[in-house]
C-alpha positions as CSV (number, residue, x, y, z in Angstrom):
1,X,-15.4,-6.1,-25.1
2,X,-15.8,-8.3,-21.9
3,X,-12.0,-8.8,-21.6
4,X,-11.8,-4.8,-21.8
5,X,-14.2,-4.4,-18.8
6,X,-12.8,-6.9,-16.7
7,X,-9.7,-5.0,-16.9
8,X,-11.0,-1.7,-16.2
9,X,-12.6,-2.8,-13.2
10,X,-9.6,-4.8,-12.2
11,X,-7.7,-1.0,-12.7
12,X,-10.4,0.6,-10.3
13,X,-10.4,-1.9,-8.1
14,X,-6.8,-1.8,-7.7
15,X,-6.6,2.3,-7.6
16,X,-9.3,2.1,-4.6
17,X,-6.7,-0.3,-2.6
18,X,-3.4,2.5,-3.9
19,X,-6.0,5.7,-3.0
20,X,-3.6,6.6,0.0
21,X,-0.1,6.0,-1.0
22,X,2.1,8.5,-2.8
23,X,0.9,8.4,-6.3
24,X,-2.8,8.6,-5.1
25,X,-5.6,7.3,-6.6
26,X,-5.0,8.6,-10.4
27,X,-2.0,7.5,-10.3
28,X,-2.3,4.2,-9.7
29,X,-5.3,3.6,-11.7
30,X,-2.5,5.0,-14.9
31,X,-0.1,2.8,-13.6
32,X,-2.5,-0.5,-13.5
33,X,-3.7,0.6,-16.5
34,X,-0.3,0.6,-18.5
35,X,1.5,-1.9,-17.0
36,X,-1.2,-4.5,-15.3
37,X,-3.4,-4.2,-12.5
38,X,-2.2,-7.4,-10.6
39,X,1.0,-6.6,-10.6
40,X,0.7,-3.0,-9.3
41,X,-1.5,-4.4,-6.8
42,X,1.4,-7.3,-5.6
43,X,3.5,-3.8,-6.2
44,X,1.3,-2.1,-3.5
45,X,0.9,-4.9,-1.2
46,X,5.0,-5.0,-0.9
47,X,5.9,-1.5,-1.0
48,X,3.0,-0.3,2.1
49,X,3.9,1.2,5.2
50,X,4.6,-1.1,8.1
51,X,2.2,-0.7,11.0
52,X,3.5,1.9,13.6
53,X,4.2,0.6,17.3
54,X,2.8,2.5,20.1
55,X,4.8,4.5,21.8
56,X,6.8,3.4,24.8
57,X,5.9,5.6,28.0
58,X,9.7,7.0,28.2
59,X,11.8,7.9,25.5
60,X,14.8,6.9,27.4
61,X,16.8,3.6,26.1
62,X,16.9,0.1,27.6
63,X,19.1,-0.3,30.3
64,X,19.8,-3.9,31.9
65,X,19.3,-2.4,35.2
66,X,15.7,-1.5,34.4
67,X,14.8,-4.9,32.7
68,X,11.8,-5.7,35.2
């Protein structure tokens, strides 16, 4: 019984970290709980969004006469 509530909590606790990626929270909790949660979580950890860069102030390209 212990071993079953350590694993349902490992599923939560991995469908809280997934709760804003494309299969949502539901999803991953299914997911974690079919396959196993550690790996979906190693899953989530590779397959996330790279941070964005800010914008540059000019859209225009890099030209070696502008290099500063």
């Amino acid at each position: 019984m212990e071993v079953a509530t350590v694993y349902f909590s490992l599923c939560l606790a991995t469908a809280v970290y997934g709760r804003n990626c494309r299969l949502g929270f539901f999803g991953v909790l299914l997911f974690a709980a079919l396959v196993t949660p550690l790996l979906v979580f190693y899953g989530l950890l590779g397959l996330r969004p790279a941070k964005a860069r800010p914008k540059e102030e000019t859209d225009e390209p890099m030209r070696w006469w502008n290099l500063k």
